[in-house]
N, CA, C and O of each residue as an XYZ file, in Angstrom:
332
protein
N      41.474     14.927    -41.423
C      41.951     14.146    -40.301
C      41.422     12.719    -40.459
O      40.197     12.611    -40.505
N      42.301     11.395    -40.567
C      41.754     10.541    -40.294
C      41.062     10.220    -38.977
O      41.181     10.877    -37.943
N      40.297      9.091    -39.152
C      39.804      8.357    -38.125
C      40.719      7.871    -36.929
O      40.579      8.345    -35.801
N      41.630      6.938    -37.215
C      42.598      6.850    -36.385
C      43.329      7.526    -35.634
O      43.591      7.168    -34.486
N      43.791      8.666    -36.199
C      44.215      9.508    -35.688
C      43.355     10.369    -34.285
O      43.826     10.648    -33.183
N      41.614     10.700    -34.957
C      41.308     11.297    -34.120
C      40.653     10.339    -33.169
O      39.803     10.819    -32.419
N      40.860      9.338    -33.104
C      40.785      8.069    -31.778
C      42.059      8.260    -30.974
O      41.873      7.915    -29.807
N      43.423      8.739    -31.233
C      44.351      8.864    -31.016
C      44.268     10.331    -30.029
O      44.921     10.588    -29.017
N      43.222     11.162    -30.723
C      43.298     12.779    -30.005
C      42.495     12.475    -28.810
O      42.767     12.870    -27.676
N      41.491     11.748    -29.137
C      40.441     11.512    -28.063
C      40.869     10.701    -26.721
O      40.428     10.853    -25.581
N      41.863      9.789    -27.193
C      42.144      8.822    -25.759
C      43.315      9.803    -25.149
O      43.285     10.081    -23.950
N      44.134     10.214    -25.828
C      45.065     11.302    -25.301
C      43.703     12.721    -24.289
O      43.698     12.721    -23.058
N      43.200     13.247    -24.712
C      42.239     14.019    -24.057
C      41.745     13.247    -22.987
O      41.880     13.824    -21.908
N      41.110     11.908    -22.907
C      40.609     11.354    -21.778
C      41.221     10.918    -21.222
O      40.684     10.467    -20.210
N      42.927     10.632    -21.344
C      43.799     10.543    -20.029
C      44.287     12.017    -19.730
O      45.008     12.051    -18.733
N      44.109     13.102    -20.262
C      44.286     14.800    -19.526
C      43.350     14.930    -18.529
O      43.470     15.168    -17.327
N      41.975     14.644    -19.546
C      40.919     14.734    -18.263
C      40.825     14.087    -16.901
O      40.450     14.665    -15.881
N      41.223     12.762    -16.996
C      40.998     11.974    -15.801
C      42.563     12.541    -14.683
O      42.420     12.835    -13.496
N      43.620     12.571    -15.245
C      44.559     13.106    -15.090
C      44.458     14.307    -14.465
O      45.278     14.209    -13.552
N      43.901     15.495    -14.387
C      43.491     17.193    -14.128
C      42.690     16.928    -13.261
O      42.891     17.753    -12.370
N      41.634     16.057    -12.881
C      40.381     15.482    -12.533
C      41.091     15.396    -10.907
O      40.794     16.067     -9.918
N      42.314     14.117    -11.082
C      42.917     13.729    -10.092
C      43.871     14.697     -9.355
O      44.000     14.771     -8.133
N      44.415     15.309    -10.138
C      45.442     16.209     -9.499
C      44.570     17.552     -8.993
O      44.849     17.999     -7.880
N      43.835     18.010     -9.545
C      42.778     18.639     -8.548
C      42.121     18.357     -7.696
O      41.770     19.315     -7.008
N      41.739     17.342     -7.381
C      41.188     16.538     -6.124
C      41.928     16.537     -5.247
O      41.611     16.905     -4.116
N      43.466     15.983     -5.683
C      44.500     16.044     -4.789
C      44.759     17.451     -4.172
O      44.754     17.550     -2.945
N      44.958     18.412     -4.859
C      45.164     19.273     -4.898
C      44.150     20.368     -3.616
O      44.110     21.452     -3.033
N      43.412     18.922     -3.831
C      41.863     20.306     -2.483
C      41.131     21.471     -3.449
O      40.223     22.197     -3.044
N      41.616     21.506     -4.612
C      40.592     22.400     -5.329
C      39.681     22.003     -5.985
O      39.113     23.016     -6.392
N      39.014     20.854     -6.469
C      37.927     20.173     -6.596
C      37.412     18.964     -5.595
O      38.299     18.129     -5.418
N      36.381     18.730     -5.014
C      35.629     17.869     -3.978
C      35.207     16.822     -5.175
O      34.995     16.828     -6.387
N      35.219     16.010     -4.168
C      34.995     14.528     -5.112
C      33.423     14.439     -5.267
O      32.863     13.776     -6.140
N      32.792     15.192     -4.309
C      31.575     15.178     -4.971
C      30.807     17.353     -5.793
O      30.022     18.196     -5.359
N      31.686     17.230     -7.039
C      31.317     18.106     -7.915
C      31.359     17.790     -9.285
O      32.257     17.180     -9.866
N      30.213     18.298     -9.808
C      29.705     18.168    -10.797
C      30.955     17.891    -11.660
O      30.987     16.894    -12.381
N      31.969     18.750    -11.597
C      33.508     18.960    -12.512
C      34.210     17.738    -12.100
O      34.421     16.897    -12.974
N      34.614     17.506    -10.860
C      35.198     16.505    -10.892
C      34.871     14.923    -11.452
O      35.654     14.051    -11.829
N      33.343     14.924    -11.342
C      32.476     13.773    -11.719
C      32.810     13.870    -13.493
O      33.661     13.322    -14.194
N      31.856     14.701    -13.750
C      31.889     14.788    -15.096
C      33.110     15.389    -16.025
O      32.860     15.970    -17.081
N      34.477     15.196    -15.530
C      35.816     14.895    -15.904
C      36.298     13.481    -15.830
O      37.373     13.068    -16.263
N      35.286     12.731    -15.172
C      35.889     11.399    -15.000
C      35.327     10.627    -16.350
O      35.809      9.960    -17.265
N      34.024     11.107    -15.938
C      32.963     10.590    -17.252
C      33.480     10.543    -18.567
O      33.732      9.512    -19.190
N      33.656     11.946    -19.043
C      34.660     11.852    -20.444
C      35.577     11.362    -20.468
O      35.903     10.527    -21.311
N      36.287     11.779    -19.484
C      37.370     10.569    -19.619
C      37.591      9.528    -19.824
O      38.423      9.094    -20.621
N      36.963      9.007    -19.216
C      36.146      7.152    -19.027
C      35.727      7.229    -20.494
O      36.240      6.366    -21.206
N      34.733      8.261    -21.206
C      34.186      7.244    -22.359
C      35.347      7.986    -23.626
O      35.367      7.615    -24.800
N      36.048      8.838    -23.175
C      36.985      8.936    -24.231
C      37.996      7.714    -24.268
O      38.662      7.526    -25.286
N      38.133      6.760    -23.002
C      38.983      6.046    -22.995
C      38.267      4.490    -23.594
O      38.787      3.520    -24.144
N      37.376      4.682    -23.342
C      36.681      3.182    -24.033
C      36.674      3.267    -25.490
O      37.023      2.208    -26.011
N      36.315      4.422    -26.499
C      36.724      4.650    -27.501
C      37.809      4.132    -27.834
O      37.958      3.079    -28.455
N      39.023      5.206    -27.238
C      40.440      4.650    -27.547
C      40.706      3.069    -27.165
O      41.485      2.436    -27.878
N      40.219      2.580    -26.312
C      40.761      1.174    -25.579
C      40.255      0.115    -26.786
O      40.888     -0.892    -27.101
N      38.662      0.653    -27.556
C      38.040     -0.524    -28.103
C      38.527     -0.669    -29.582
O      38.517     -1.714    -30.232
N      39.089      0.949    -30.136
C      39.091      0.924    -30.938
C      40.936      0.067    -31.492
O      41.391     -0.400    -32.537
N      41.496      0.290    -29.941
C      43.083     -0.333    -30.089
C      42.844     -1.622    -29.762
O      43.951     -1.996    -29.373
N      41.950     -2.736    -29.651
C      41.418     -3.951    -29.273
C      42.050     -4.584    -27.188
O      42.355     -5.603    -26.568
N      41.894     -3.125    -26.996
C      42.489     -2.932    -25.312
C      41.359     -3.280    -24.513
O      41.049     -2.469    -23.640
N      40.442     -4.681    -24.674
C      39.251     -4.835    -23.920
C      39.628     -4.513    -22.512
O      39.004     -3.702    -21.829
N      40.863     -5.299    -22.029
C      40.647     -4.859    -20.373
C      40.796     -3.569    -20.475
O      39.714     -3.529    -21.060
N      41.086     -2.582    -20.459
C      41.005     -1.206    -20.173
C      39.477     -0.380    -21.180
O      38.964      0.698    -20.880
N      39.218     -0.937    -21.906
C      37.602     -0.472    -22.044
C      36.972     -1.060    -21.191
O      35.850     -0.598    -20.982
N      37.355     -2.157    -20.445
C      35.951     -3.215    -19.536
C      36.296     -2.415    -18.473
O      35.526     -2.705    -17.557
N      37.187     -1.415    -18.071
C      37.445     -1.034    -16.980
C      37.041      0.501    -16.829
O      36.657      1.028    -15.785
N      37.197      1.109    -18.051
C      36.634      2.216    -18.105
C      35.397      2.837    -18.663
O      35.144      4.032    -18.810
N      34.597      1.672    -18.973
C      33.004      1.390    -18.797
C      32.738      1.042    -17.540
O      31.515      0.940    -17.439
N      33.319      0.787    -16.437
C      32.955      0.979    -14.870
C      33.716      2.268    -14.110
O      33.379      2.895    -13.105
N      34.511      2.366    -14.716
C      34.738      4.158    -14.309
C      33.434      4.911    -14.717
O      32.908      5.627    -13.865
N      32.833      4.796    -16.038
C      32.119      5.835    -16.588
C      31.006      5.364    -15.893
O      30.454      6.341    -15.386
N      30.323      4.177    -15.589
C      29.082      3.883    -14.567
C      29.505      4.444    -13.248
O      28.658      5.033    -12.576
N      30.668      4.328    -12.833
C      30.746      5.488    -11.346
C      30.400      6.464    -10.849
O      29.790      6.743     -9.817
N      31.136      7.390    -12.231
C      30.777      8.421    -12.559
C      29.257      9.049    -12.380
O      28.806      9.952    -11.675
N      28.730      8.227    -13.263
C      27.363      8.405    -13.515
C      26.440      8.551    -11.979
O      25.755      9.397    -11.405
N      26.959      7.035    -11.745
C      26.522      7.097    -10.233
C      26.381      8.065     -9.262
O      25.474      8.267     -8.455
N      27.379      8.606     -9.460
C      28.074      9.484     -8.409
C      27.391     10.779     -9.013
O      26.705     11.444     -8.237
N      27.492     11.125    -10.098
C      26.524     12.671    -10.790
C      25.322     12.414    -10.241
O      24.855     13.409     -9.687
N      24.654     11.463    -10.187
C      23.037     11.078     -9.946
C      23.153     11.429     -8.518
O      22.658     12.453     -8.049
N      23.817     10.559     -7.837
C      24.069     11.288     -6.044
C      23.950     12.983     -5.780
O      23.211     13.633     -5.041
N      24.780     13.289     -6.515
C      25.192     14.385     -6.335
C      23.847     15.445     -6.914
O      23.653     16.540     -6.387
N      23.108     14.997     -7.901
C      21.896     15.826     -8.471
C      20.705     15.392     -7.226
O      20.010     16.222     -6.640
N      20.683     14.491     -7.087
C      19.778     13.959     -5.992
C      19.747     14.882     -4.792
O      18.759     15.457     -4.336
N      21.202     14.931     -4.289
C      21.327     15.639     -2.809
C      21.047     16.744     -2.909
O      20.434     17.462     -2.118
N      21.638     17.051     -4.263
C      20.984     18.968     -4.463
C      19.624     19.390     -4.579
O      19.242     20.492     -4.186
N      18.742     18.369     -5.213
C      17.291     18.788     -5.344
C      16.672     19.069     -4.027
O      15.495     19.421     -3.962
């Protein structure tokens, strides 16, 4: 498998994830604050900065390096409230 290509598998996967992420939320079967929904955004987000940096797509890596700090954010909340 080239390289390119599997930059190609990866940004395709991190728009499924963020994609499944959303439509389950919508859906009422994942809460916006769970571990799954968070950490579906996350990969997503850094599968998409991959793909974005490696296609020279800065605005959409500059954007989904603040998705993936959300994320993060939001996992840390969420580990916090549980302890």
């Amino acid at each position: 498998m080239t390289l390119p290509l599997l930059v190609e598998i990866v940004g395709w996967i991190g728009a499924a994830l963020i994609l499944v992420a959303y439509l389950l939320l919508s859906a009422g079967k994942l809460p916006a604050r769970s571990y799954a929904y968070q950490g579906m955004n996350l990969l997503g987000a850094i599968f998409f900065v991959v793909n974005s940096g490696w296609n020279g797509a800065i605005p959409s890596a500059s954007l989904n390096v603040i998705w993936a700090f959300i994320a993060l954010f939001a996992l840390t909340r969420i580990g916090r409230a549980a302890a």
